[in-house]
gemmi code that builds the backbone of each chain (N, CA, C; Angstrom):
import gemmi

chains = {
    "A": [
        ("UNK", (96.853, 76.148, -35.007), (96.652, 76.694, -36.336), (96.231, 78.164, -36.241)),
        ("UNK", (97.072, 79.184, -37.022), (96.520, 80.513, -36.634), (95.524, 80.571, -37.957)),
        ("UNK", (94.515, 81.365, -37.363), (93.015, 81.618, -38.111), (93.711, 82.623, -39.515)),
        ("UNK", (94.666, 83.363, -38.722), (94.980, 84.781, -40.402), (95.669, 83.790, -41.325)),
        ("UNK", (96.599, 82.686, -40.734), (96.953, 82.191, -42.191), (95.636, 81.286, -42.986)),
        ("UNK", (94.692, 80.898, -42.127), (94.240, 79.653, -43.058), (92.998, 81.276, -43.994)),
        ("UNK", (93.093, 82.864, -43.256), (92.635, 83.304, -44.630), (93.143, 83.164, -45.646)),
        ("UNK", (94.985, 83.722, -45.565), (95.451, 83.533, -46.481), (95.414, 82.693, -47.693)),
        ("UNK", (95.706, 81.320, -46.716), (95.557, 80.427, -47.532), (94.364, 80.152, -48.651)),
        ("UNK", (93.305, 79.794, -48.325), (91.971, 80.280, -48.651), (91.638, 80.988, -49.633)),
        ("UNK", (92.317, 81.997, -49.371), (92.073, 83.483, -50.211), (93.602, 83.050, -51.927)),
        ("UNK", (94.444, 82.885, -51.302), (95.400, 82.324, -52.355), (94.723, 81.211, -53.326)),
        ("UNK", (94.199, 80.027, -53.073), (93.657, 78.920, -53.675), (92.375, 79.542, -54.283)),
        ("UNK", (92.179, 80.759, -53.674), (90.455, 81.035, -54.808), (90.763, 81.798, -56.078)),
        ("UNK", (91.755, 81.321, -56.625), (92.107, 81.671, -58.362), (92.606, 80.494, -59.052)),
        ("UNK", (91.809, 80.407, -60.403), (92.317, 79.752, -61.050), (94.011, 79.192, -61.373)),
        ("UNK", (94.586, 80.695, -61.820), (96.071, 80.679, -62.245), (97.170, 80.126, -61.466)),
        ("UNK", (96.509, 80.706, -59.883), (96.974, 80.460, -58.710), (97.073, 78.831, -58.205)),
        ("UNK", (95.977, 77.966, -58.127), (95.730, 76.801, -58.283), (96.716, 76.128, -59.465)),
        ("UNK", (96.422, 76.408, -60.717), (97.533, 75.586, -61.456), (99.016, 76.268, -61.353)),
        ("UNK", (99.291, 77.047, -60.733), (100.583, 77.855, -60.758), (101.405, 76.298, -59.402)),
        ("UNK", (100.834, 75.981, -58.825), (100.789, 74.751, -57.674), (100.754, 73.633, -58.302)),
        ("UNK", (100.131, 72.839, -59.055), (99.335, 72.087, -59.776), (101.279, 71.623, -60.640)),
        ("UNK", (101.668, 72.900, -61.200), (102.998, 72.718, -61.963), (104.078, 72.606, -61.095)),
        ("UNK", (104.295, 73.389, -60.198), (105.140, 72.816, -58.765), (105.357, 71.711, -58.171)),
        ("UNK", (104.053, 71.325, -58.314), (103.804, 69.491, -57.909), (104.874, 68.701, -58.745)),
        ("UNK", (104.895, 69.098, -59.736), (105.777, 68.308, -60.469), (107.374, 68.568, -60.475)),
        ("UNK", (107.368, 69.698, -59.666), (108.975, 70.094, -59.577), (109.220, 71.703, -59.557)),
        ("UNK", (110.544, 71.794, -59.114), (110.775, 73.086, -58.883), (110.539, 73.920, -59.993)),
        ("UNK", (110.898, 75.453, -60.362), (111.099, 75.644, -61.877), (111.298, 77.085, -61.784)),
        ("UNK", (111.545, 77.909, -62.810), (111.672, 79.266, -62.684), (110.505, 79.650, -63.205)),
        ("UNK", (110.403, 81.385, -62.908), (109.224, 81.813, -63.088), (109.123, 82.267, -64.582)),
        ("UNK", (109.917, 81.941, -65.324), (110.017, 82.149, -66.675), (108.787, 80.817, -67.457)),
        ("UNK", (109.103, 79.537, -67.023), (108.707, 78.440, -67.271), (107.191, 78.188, -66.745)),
        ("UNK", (107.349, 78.682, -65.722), (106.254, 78.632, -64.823), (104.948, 79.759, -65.690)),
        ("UNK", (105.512, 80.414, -66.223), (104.617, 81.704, -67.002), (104.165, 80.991, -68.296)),
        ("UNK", (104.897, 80.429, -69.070), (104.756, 79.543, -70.058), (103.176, 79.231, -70.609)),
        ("UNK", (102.550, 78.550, -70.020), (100.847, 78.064, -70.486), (100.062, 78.803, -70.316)),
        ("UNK", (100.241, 80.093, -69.969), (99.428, 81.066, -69.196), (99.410, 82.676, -70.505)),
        ("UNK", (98.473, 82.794, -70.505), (98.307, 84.264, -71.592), (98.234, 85.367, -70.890)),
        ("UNK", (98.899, 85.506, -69.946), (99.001, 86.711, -68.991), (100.546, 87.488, -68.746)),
        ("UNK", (100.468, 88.617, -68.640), (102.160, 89.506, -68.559), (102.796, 88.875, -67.398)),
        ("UNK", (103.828, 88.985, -67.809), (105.044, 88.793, -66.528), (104.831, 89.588, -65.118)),
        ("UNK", (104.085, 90.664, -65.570), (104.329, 91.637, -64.213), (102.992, 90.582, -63.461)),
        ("UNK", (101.718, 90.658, -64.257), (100.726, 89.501, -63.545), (101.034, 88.216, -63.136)),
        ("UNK", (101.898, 87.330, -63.952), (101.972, 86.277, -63.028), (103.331, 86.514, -61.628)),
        ("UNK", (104.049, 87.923, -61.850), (104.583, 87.595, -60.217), (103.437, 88.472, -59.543)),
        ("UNK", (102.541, 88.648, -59.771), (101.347, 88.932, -58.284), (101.344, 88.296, -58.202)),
        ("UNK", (100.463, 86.991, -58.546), (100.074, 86.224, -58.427), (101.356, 85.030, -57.546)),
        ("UNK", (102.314, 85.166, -58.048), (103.630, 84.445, -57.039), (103.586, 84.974, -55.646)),
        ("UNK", (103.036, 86.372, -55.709), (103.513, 86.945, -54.743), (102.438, 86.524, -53.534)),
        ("UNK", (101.294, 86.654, -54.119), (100.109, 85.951, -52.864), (100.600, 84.558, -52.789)),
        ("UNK", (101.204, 83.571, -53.478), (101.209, 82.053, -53.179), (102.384, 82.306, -52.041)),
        ("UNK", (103.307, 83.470, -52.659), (104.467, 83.436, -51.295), (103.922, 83.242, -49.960)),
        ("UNK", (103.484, 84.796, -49.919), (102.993, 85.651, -48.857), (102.433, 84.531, -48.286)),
        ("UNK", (101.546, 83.760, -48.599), (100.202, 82.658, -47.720), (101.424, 81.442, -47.595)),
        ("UNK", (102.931, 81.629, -48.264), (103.452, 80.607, -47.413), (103.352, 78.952, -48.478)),
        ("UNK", (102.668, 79.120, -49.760), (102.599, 78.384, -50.242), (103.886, 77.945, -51.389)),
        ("UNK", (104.374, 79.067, -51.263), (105.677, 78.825, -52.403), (106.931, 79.537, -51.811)),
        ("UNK", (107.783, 78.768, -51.938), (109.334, 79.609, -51.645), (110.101, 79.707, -52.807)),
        ("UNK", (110.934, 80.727, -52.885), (111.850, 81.309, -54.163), (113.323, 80.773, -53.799)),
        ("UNK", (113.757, 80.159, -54.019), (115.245, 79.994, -54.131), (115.603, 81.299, -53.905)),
        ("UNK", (117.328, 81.707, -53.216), (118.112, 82.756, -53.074), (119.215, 82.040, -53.579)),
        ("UNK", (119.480, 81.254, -53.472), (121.092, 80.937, -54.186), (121.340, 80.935, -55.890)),
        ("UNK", (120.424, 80.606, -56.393), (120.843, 80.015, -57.940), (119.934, 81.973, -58.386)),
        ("UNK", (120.597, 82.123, -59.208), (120.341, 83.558, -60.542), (119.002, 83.425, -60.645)),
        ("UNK", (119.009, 82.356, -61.033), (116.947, 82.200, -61.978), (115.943, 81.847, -60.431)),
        ("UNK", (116.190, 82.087, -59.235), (115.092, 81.821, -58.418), (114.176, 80.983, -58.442)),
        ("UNK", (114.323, 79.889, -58.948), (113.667, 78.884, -58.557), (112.219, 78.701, -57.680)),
        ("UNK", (111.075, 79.105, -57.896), (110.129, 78.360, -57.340), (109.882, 77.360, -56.319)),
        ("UNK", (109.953, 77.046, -55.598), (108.869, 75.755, -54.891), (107.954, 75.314, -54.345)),
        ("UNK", (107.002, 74.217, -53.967), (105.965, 74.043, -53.369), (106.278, 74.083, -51.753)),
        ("UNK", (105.619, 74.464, -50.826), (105.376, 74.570, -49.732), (104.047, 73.930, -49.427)),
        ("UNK", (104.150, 72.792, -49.164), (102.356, 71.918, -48.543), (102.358, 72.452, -46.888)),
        ("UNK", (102.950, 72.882, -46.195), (102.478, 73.744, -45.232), (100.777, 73.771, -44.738)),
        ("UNK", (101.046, 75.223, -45.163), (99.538, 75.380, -45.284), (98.757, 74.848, -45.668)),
        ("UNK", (98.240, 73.880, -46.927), (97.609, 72.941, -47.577), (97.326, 72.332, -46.058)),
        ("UNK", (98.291, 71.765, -45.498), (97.535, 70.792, -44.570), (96.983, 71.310, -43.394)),
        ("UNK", (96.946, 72.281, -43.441), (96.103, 73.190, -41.766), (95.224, 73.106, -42.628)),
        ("UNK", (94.662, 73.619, -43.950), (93.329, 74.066, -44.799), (92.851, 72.337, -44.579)),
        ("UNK", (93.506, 71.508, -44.992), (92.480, 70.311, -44.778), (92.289, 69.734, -43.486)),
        ("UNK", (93.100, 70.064, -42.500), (92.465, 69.770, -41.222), (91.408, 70.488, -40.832)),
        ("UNK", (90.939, 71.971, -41.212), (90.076, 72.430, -41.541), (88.774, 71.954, -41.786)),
        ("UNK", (88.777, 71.758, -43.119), (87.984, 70.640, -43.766), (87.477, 69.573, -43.529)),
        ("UNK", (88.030, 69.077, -43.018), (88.417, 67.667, -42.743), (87.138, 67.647, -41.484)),
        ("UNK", (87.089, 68.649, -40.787), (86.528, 68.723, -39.834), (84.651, 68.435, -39.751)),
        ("UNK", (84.328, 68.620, -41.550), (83.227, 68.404, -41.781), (82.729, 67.411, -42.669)),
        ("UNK", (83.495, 66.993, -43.055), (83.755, 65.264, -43.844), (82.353, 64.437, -43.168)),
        ("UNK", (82.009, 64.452, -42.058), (80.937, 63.725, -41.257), (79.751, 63.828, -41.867)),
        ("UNK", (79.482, 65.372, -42.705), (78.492, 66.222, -43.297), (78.362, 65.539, -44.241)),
        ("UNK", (79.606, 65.877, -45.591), (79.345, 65.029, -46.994), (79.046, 63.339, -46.866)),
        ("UNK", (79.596, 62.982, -46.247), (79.282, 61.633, -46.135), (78.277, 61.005, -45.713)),
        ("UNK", (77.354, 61.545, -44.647), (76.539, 61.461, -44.360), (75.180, 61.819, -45.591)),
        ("UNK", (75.636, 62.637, -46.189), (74.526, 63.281, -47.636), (74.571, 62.357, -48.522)),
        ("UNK", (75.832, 61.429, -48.304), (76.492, 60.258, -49.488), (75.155, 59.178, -48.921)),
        ("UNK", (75.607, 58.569, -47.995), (74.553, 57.651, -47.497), (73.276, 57.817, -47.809)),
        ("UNK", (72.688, 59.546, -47.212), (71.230, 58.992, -47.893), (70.828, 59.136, -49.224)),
        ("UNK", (71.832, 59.499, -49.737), (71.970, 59.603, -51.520), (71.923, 58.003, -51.879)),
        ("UNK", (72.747, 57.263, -51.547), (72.789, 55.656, -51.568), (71.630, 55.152, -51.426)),
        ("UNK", (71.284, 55.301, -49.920), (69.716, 54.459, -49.484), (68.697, 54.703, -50.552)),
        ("UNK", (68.717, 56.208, -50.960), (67.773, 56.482, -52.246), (67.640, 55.650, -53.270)),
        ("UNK", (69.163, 55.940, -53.637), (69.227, 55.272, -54.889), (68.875, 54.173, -54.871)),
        ("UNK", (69.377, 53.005, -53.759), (68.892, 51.235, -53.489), (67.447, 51.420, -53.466)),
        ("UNK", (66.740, 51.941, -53.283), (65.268, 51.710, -53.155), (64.582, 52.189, -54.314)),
        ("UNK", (65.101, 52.729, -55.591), (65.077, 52.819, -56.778), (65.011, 51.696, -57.281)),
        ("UNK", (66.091, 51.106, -57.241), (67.043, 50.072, -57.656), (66.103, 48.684, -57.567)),
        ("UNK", (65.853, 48.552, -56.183), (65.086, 47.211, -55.588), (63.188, 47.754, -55.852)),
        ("UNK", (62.781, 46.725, -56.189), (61.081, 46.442, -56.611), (60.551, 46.573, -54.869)),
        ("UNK", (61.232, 45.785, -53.788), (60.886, 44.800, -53.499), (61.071, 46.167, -52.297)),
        ("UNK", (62.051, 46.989, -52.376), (62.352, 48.213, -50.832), (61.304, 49.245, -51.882)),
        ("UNK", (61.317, 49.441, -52.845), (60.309, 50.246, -53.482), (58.718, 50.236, -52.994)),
        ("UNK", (58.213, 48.712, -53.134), (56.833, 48.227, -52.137), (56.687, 48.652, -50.357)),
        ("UNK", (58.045, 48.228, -49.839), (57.499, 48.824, -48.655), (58.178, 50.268, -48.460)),
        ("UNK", (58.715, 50.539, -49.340), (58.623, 52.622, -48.990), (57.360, 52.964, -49.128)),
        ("UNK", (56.359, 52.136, -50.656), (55.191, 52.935, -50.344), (54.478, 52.445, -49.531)),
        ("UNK", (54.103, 51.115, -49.362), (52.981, 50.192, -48.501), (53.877, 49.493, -47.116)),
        ("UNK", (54.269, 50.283, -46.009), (55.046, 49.618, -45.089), (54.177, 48.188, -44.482)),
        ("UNK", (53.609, 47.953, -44.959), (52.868, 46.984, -44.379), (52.386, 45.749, -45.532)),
        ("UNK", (52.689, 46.000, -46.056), (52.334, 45.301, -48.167), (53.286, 43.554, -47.468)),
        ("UNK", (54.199, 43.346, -46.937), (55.139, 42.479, -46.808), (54.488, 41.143, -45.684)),
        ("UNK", (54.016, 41.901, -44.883), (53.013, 40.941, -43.848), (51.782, 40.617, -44.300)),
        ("UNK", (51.663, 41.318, -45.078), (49.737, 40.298, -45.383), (50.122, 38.684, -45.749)),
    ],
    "B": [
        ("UNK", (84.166, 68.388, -61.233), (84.506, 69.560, -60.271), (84.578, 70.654, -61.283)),
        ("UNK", (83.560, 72.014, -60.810), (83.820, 72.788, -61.374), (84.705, 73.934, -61.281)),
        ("UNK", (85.824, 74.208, -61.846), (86.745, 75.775, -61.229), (86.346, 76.534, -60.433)),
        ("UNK", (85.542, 77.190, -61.276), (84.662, 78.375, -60.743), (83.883, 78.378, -59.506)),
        ("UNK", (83.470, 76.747, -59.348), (82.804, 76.574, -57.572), (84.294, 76.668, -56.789)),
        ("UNK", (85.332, 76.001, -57.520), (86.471, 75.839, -56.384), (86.245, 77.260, -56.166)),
        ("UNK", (86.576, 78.498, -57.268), (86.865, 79.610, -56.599), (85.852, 80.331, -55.466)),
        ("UNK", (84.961, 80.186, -55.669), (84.150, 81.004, -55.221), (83.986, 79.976, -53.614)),
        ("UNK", (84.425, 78.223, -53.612), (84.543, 77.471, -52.406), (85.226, 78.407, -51.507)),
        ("UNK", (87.056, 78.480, -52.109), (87.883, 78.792, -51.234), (87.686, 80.534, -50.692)),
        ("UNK", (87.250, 81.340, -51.804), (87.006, 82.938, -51.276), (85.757, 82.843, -50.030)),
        ("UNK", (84.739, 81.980, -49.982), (84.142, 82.193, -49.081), (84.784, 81.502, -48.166)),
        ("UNK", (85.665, 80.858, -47.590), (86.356, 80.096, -46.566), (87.284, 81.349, -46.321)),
        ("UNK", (87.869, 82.225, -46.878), (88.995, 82.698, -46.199), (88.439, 83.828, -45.461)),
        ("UNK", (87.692, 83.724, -44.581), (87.378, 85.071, -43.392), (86.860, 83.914, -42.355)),
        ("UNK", (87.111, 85.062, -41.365), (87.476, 84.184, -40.109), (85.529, 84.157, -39.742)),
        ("UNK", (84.660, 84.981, -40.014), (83.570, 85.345, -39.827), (82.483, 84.050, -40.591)),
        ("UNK", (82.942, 83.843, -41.522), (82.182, 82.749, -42.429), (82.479, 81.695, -41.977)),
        ("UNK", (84.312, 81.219, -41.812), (84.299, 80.196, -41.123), (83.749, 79.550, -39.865)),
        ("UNK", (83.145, 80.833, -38.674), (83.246, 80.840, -38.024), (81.184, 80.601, -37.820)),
        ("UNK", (80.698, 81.011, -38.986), (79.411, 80.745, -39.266), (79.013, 79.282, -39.693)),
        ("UNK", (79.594, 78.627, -40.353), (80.059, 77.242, -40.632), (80.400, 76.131, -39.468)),
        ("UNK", (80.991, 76.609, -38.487), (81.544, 76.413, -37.384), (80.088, 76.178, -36.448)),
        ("UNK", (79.371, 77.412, -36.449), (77.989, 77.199, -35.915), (76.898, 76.265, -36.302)),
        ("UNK", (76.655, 76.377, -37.506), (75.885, 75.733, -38.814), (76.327, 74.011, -38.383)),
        ("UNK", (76.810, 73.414, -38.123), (77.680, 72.158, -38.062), (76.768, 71.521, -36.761)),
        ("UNK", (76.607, 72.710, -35.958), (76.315, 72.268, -34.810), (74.562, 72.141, -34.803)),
        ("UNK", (73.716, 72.908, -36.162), (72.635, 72.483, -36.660), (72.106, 73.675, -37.018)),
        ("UNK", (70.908, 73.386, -37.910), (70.055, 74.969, -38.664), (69.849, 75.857, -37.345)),
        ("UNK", (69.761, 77.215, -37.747), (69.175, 77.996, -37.059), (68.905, 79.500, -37.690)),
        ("UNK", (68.316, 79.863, -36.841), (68.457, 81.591, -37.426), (68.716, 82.890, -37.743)),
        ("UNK", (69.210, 83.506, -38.501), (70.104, 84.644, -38.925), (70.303, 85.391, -37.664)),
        ("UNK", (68.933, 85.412, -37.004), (69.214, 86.283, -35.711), (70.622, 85.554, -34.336)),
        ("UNK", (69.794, 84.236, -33.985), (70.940, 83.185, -33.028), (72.575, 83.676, -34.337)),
        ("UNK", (72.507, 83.293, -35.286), (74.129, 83.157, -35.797), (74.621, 84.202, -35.515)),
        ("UNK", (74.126, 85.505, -35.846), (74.567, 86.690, -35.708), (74.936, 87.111, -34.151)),
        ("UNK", (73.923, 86.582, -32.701), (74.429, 87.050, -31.671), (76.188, 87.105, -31.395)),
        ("UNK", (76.791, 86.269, -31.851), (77.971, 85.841, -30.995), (78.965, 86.868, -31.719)),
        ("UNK", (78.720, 87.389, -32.578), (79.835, 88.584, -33.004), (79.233, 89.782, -33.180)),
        ("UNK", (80.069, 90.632, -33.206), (79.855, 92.454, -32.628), (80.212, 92.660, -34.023)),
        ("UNK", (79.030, 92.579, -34.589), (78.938, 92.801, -36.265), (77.579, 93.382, -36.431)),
        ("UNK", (76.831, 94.456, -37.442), (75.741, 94.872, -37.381), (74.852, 93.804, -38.432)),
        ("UNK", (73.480, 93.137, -38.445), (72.951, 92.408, -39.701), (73.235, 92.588, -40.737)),
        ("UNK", (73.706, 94.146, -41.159), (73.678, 93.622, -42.600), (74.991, 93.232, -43.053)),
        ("UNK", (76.177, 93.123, -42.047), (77.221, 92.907, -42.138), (77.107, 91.413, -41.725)),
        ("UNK", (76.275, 90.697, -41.555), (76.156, 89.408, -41.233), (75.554, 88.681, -42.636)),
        ("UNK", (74.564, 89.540, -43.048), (73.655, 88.897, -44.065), (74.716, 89.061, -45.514)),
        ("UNK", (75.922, 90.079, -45.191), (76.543, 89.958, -46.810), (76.971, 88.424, -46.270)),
        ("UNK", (77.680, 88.440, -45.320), (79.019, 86.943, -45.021), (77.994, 85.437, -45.371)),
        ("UNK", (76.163, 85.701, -44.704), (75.823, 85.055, -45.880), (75.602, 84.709, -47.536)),
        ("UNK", (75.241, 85.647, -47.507), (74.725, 85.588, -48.986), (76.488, 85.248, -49.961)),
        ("UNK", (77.730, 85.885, -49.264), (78.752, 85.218, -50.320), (78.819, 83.361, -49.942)),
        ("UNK", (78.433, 82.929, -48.262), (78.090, 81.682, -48.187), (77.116, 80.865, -49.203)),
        ("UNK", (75.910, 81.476, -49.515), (74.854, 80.799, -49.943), (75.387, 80.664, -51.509)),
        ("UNK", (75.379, 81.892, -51.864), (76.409, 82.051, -53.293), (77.289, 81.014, -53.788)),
        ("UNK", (77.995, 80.533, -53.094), (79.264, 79.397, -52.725), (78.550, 78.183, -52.476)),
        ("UNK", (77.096, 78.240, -52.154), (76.436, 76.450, -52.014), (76.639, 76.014, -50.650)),
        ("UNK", (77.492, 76.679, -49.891), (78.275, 76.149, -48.534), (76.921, 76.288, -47.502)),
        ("UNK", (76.002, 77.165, -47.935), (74.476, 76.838, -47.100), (73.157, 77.320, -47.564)),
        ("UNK", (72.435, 76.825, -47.371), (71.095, 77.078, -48.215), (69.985, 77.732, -46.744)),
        ("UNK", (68.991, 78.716, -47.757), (67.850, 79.079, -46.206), (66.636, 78.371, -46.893)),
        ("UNK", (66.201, 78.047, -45.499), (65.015, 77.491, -45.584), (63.945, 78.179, -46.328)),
        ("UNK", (63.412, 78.046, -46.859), (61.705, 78.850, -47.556), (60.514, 78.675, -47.097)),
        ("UNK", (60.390, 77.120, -46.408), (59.010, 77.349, -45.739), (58.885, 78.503, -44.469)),
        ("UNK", (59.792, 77.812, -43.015), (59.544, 79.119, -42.520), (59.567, 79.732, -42.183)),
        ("UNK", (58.837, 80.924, -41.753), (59.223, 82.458, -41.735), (60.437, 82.662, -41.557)),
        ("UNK", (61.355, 82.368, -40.281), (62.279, 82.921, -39.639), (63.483, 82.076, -40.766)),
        ("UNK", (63.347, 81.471, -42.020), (64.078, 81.138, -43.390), (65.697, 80.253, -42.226)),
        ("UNK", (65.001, 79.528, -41.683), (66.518, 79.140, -40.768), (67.642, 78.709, -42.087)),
        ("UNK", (69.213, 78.866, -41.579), (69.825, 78.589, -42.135), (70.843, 76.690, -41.734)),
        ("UNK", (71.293, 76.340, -43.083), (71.351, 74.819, -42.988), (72.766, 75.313, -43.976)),
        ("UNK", (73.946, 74.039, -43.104), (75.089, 73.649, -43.793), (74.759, 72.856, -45.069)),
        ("UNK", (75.739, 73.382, -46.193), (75.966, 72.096, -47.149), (77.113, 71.838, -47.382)),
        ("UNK", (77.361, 70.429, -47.319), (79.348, 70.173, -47.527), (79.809, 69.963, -48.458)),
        ("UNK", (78.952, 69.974, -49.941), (79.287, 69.049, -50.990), (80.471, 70.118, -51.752)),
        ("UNK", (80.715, 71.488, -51.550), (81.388, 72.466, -51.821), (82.804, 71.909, -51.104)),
        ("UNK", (82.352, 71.560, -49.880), (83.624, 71.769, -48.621), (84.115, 70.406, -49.410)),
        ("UNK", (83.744, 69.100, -49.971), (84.105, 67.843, -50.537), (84.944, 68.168, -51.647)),
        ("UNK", (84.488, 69.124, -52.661), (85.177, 68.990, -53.622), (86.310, 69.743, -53.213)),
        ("UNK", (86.663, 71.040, -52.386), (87.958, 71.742, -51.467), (88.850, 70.412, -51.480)),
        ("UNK", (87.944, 69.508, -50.496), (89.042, 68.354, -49.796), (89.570, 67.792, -50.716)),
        ("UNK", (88.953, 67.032, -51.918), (89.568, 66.648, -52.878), (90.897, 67.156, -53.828)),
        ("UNK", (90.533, 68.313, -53.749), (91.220, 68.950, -54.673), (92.965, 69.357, -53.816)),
        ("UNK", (92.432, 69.489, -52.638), (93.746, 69.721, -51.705), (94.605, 68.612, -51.471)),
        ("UNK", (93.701, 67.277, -51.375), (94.134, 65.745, -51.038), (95.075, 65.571, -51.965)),
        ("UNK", (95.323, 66.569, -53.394), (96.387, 65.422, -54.123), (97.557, 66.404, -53.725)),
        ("UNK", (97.733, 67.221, -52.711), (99.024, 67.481, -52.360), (99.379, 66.638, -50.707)),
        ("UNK", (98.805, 65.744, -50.129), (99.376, 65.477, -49.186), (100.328, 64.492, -49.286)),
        ("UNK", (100.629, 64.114, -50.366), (102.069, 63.401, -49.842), (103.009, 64.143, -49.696)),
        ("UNK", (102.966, 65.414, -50.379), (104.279, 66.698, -50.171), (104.249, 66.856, -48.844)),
        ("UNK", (102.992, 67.177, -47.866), (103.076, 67.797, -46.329), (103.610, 66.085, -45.666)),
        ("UNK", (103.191, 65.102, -46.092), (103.550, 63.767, -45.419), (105.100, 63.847, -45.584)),
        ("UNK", (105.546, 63.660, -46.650), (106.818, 64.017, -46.911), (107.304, 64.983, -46.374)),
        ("UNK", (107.533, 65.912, -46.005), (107.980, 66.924, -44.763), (108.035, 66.024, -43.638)),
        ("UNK", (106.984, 65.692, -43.042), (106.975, 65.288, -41.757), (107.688, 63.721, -41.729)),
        ("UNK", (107.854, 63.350, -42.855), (108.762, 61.913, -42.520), (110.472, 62.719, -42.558)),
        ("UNK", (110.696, 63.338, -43.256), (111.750, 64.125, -43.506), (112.015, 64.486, -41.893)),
        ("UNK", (111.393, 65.262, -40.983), (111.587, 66.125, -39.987), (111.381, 64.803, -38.968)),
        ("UNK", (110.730, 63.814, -38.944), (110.586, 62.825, -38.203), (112.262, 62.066, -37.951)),
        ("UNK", (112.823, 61.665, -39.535), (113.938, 61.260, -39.310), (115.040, 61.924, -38.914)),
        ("UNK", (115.318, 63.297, -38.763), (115.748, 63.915, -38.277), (116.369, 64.128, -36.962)),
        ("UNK", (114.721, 64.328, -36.439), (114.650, 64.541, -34.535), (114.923, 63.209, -34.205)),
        ("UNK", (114.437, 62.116, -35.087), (115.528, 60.649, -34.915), (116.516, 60.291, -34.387)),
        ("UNK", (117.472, 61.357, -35.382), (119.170, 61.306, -35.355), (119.204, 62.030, -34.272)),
        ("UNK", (118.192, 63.352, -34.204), (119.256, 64.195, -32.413), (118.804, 62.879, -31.353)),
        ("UNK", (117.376, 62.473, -31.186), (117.783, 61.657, -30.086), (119.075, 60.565, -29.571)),
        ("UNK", (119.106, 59.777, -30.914), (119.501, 58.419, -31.129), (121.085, 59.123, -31.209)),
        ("UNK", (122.385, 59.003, -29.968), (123.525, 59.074, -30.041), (124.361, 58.482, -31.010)),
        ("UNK", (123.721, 57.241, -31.619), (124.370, 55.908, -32.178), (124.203, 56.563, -33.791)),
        ("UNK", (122.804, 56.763, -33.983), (122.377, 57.363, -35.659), (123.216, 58.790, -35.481)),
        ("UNK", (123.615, 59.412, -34.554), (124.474, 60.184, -35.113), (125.806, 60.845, -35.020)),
        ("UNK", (126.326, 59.535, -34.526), (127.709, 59.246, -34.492), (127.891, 58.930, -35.879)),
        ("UNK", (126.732, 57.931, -36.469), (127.024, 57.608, -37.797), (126.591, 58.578, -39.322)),
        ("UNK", (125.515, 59.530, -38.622), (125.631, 60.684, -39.712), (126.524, 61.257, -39.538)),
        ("UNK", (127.505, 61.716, -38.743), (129.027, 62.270, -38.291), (130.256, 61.788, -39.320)),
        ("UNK", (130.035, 60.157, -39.092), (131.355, 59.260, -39.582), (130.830, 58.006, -40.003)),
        ("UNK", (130.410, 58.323, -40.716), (129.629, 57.024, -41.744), (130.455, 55.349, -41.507)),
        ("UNK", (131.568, 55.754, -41.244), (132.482, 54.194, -41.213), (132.943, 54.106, -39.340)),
        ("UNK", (132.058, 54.564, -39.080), (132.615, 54.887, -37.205), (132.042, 53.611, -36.798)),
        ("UNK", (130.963, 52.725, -37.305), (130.752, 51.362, -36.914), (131.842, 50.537, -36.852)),
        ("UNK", (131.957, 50.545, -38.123), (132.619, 49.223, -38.790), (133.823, 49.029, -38.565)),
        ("UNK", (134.748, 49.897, -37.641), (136.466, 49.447, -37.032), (136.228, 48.400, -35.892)),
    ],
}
model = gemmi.Model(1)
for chain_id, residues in chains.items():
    chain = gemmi.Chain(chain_id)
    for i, (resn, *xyz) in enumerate(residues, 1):
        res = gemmi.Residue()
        res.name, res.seqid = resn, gemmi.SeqId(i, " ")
        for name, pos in zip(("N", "CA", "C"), xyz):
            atom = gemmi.Atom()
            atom.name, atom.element = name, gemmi.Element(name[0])
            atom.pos, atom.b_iso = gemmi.Position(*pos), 0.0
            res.add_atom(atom)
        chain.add_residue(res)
    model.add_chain(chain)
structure = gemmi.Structure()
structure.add_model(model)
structure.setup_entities()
């Protein structure tokens, strides 16, 4: 995995417009006419914004058909979550003692010996 | 999930310097001074790459003491994963695509018959 694309990448996904500009891809190819559509921004702004999803490799343009066509590229997406992925051990682990908390809320009975570890043997 | 954390998740992930602080952090708290040895960066060029970290939730400093050690948080890096997870069937899909493929170059037989579709059946 080279380190400059997963900036790219990274750096592409930290915009809103950018994120759902993907989000609509998911669902299929499309031109950038269509693709501009839900968005209250100029034409010249949403092809920047094409232009970083290119560049990072996240979208390809059709060359054959007139209207250039759009598409998704998951590429990169999946180096960024192998990435990620790498610290999954972290959240989950925060999950658990978020859980244990909560059960000893929950129970009267783990509530007594959190405070009195010894309340159970008399 | 809030947008605005995604954005500010993925902008602090895309430098190789933050990631690479994260990378350390994983391996357990410590202090601005230890994180900073391993790159030929001056402090205060260390303390911005925190503070857009801390900014982002991705790590918190200690307050009791003095030396304020610094500590990973993943719950930022969780909602990333999530949000990336609903494109992996597109990258899965590639790789079953490219799987069946290198299929056919091995397999002489599968591609005699991508060749001549009726080359079995005489």
């Amino acid at each position: 995995m080279n380190t400059s694309n997963l900036d790219s990448t990274f750096a592409a996904l930290a915009d809103p417009t950018r994120r759902a500009i993907l989000g609509r891809l998911a669902l299929g190819e499309t031109s950038v006419t269509e693709l501009a559509a839900p968005f209250e921004m100029s034409m010249p702004a949403i092809s920047k914004h094409l232009k970083v999803l290119e560049r990072a490799g996240l979208i390809v343009r059709g060359r054959e058909a007139q209207w250039r066509p759009c598409k998704l590229q998951a590429g990169p997406l999946q180096d960024a979550s192998v990435w990620i992925d790498e610290y999954r051990k972290f959240w989950e682990q925060s999950f658990d003692r978020l859980d244990d908390y909560l059960k000893t809320l929950q129970d009267p009975t783990l509530q007594a010996k959190e405070k009195h570890p010894e309340h159970k043997r008399k």
